[in-house]
C-alpha positions as CSV (number, residue, x, y, z in Angstrom):
1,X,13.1,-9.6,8.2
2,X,11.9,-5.7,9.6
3,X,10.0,-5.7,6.9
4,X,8.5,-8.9,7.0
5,X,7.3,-7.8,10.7
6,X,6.2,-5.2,9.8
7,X,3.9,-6.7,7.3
8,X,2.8,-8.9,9.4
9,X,1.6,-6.0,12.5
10,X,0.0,-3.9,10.1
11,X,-1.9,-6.9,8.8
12,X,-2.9,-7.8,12.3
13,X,-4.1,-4.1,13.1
14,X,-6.5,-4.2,10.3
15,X,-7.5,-7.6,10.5
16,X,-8.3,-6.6,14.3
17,X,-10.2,-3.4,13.2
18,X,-11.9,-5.1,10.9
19,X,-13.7,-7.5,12.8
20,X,-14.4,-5.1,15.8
21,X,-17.6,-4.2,15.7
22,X,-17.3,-1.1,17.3
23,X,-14.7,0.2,14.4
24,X,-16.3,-1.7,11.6
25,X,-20.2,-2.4,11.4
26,X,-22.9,-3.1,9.2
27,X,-22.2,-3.0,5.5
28,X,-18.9,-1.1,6.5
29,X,-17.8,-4.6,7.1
30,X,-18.2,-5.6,3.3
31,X,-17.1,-2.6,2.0
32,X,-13.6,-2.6,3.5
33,X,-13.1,-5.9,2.2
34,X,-13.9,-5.0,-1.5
35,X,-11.6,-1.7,-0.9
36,X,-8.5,-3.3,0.4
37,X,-9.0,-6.0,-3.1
38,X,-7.4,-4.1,-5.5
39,X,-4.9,-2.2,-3.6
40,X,-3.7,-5.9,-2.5
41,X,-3.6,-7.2,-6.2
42,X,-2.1,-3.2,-7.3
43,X,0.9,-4.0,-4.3
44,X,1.4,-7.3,-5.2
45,X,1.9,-6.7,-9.5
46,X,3.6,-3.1,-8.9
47,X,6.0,-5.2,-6.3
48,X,6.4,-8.5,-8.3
49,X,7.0,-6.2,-11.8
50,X,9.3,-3.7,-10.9
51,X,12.9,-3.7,-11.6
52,X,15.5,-3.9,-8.6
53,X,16.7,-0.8,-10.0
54,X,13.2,0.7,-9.8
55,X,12.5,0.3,-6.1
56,X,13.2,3.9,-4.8
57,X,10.5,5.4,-7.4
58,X,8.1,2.6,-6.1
59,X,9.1,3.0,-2.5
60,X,8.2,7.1,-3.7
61,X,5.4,6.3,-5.1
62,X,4.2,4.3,-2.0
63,X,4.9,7.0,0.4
64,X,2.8,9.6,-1.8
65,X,-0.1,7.5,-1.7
66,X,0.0,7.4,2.0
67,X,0.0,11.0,1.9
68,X,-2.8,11.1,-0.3
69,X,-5.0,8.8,1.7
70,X,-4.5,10.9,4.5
71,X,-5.7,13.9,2.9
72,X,-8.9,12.1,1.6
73,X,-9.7,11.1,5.0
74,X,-9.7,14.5,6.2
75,X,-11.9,15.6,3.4
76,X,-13.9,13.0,4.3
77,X,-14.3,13.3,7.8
78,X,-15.2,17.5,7.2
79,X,-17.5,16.1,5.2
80,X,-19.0,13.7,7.9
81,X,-22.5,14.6,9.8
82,X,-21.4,12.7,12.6
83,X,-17.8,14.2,12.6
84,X,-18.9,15.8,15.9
85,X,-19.7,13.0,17.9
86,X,-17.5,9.8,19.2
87,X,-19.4,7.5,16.8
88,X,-18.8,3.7,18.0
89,X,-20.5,0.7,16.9
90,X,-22.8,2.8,14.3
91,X,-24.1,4.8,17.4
92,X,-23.1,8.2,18.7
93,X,-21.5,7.6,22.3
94,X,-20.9,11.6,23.2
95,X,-20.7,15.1,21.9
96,X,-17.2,15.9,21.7
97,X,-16.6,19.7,23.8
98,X,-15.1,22.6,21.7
99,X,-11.5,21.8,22.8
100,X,-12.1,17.9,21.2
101,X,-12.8,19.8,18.3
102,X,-10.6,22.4,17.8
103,X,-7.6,19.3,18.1
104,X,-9.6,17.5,15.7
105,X,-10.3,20.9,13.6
106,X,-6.0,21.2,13.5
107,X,-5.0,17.6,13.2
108,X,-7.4,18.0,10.0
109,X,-6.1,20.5,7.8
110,X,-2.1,19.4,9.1
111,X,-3.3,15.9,7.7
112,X,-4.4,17.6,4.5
113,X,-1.2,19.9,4.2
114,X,0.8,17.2,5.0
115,X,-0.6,14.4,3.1
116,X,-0.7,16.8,0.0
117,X,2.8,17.9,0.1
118,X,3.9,14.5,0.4
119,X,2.0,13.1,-2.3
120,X,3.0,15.4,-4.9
121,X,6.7,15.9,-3.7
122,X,6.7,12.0,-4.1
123,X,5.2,12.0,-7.5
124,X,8.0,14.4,-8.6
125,X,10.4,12.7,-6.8
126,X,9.6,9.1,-8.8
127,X,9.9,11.3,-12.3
128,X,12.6,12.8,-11.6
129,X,14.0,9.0,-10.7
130,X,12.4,7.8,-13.9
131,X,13.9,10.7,-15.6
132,X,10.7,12.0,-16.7
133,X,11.4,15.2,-15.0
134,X,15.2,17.0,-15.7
135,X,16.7,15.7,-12.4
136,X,18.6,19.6,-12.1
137,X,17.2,21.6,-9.8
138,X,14.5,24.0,-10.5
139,X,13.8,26.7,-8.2
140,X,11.3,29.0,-8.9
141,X,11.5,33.1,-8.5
142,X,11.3,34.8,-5.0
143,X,10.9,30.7,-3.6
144,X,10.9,32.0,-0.1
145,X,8.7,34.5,-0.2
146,X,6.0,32.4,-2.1
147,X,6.4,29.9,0.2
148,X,6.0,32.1,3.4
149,X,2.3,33.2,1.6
150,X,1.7,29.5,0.4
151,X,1.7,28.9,4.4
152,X,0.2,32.2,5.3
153,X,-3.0,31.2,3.1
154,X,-3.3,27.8,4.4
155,X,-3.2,28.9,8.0
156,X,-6.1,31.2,7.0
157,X,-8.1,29.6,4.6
158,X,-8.2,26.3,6.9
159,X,-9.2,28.4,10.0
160,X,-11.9,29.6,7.9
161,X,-13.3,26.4,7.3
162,X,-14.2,26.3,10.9
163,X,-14.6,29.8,11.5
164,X,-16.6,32.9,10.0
165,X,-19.9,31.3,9.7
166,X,-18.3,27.8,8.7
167,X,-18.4,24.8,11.1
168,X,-18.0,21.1,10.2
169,X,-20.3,19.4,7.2
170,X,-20.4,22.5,5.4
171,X,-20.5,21.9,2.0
172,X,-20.7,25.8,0.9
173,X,-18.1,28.3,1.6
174,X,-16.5,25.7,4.1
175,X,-15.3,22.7,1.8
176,X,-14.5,25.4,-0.9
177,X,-11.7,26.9,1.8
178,X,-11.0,22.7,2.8
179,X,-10.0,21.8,-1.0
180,X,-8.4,25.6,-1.6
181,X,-5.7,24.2,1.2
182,X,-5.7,20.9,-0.6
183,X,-4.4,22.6,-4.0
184,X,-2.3,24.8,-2.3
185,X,-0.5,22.3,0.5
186,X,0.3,20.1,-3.5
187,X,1.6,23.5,-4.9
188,X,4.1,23.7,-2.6
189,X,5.0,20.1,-2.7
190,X,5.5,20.3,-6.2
191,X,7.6,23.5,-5.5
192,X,9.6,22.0,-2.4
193,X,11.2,18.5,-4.3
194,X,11.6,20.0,-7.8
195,X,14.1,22.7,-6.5
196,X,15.8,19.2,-4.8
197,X,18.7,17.8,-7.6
198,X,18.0,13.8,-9.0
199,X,21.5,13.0,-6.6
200,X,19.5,13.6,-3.8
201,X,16.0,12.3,-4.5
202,X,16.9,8.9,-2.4
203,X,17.2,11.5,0.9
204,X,13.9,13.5,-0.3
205,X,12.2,10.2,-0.2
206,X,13.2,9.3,2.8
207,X,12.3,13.1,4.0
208,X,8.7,12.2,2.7
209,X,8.7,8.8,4.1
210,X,8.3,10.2,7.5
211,X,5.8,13.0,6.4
212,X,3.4,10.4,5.2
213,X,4.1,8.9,8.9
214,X,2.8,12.0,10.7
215,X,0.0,12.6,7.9
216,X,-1.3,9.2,9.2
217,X,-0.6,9.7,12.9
218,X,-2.6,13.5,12.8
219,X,-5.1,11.5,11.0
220,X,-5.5,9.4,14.1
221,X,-5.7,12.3,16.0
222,X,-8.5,13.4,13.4
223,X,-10.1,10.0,13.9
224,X,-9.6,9.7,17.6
225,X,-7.9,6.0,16.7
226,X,-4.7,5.6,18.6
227,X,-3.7,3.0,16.3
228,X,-3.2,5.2,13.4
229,X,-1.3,7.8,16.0
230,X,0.9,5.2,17.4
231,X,2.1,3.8,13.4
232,X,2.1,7.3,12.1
233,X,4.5,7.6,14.6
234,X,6.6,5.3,14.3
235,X,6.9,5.7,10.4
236,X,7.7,9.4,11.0
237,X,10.4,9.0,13.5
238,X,12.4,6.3,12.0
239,X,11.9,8.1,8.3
240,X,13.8,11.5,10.0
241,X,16.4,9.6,11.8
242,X,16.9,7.7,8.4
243,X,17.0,11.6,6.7
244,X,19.4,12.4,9.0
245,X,21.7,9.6,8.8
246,X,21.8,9.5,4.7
247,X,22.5,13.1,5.2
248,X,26.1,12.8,7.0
């Protein structure tokens, strides 16, 4: 039945986004409708089709592609002429002030390290379940140290996407460093859950479960929509006190 409430409060929240106007206007309205189509027929089939056995690699699967829409929204939003205004209703309401956009300027790159690493940790998890992947562990030379520069070069090449000569909407030098973090944030997913054995891909989904949650709640940061804060949050909580309760 949680899950069955669930369904129906996130269905409410984007049916009552959806027909705000001051969220959704214009042919935004149309084209949210034709979006959400096939992801609601993909749900549906992938949930109908798959075996009982098969329900952790979907529930995998699911997570990573939260992740991963995080991260596109990010990109987007960078990309976005209006990303620095508070843009309701179609029309720009105020300027946001540098310290609006320097929270904005770090909920976006955490959304795209976040959502990355969670997408492709969850794609290797769901192989690994499948048996695609070897489910030993796999851990690659000098793991620490490449993971302390993984996050060393993130933290510089996302500041400078907003620093150096780079601002917002810059589609030079300044998306180049945005999708150099992308690639790098889904290295080190990649690297994170294949050093994790098959026995305990159940608790790495879990573990990724709630890193799709706070990928979606910094993207409501990003989008100034406290909506997506407030559900990121919850899905992030509850997915580390699940972690930490499978791991006793």
């Amino acid at each position: 039945m949680g899950m069955m409430y669930g369904v129906f409060g996130m269905t409410c929240l984007i049916v009552g986004y959806w027909v705000d106007n001051s969220y959704t206007w214009g042919s935004g309205v149309w084209l949210v409708a034709a979006s959400m189509g096939p992801g609601i027929i993909f749900g549906l089939w992938s949930a109908v089709s798959v075996e009982i056995t098969g329900l952790p690699e979907l529930v995998g699967a699911y997570n990573g592609f939260g992740g991963l829409a995080a991260a596109l929204e990010a990109i987007g939003l960078y990309l976005d002429p209006n990303a620095t205004y508070l843009v309701r209703g179609g029309q720009k309401i105020v300027m946001l002030n540098n310290a609006m956009l320097w929270v904005q300027a770090i909920a976006l790159i955490l959304s795209i390290v976040i959502g990355m690493m969670t997408f492709t940790g969850s794609m290797v998890a769901c192989l690994k379940l499948h048996g695609t992947i070897a489910s030993k562990p796999r851990i690659i030379p000098f793991r620490w140290g490449t993971t302390v520069l993984l996050f060393i070069a993130m933290a510089v090449f996302g500041s400078l996407s907003f620093c150096g000569g780079q601002t917002w909407n810059d589609r030079g030098l300044g998306i180049t460093f945005i999708m150099i973090v992308t690639v790098l944030a889904g290295i080190y997913g990649i690297i994170a859950v294949m050093a994790i054995g098959g026995g305990d891909m159940p608790v790495s989904i879990s573990f990724l479960n709630s890193l799709s949650g706070f990928s979606t709640s910094f993207a409501g940061f990003m989008l100034s929509n406290k909506a997506l804060v407030v559900s990121g949050a919850f899905v992030g909580c509850s997915g580390i006190i699940l972690t930490l309760v499978m791991c006793m």
